[in-house]
N, C-alpha and C positions, 0 to 999 in steps of 0.2 A: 466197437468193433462188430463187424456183420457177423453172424453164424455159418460157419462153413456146411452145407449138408452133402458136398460132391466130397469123400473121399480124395479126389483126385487131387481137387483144390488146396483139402487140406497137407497132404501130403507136400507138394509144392510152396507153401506160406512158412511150412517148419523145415523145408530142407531149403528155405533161403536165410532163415535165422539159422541155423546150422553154418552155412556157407561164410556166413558173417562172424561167428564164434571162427572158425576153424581158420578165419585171414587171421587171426590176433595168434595162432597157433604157430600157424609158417611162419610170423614173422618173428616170434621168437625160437623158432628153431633155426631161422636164418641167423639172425644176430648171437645164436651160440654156436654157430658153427664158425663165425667171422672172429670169433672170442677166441675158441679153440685155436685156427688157426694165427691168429696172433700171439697167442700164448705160447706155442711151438717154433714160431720166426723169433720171439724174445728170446725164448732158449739159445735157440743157434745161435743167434747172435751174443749172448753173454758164453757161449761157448766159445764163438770166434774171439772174441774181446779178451775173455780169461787164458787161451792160448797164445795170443799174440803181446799180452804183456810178461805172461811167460817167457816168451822165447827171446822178448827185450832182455830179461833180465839173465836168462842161463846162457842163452847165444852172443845176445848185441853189445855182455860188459856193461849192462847200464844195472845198478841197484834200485832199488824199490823208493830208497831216500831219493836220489837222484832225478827220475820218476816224476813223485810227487812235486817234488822243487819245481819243476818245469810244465804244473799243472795237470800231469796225468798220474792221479790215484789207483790205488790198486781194485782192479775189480772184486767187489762184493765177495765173490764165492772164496777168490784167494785172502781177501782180508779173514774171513770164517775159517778158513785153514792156518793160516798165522796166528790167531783166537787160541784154537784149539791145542795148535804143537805147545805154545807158550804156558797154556793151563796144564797139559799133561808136562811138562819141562820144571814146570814152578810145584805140582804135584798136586791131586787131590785128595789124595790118601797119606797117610802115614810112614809109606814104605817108599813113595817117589822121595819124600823129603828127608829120612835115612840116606838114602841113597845120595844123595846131592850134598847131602853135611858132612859125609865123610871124605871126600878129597879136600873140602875147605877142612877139618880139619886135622886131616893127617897133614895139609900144607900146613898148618899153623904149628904141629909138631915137629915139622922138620925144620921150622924156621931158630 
């Protein structure tokens, strides 16, 4: 490599490596901006998805069994909500499972 002694020259040789670094920059701030935005059309869209299998089932009379039989599962987020009721219902503590043993059995006392 030659030796630069024009200032000017050299200035211009390192603000083209420069120029060259900072293309590998934009293109990953392009490609996280195309991410971002995909990442927010998924939402909505598993928004749309999780509302509309909702209102199959509160509005259109169709069960969640029924649903699946016919190929369409319940979307992710309401599956995590059925998870969860089920966990808290079955109890994690000691006081949900009190609670749940006593109608079984006072039912069995009154039998």
């Amino acid at each position: 490599m030659a030796k630069l002694t024009d200032p000017q020259q050299a200035e211009e040789a390192a603000q083209r490596l420069l120029n060259d670094r900072m293309d590998y920059v934009r293109r990953a701030i392009t490609a996280r901006g195309a991410l971002d935005e995909a990442r927010e059309a998924l939402k909505e869209a598993e928004k749309n998805d999780t509302a509309a299998f909702q209102t199959a089932v509160t509005t259109g009379g169709w069960t969640a069994e029924e649903l699946r039989k016919i190929g369409l599962s319940a979307p992710e987020k309401v599956q995590r909500v059925q998870r969860r009721r089920k966990t808290s219902k079955s109890g994690a503590g000691s006081a949900p499972d009190d609670e749940q043993e006593q109608p079984t059995d006072s039912a069995d006392a009154n039998s």
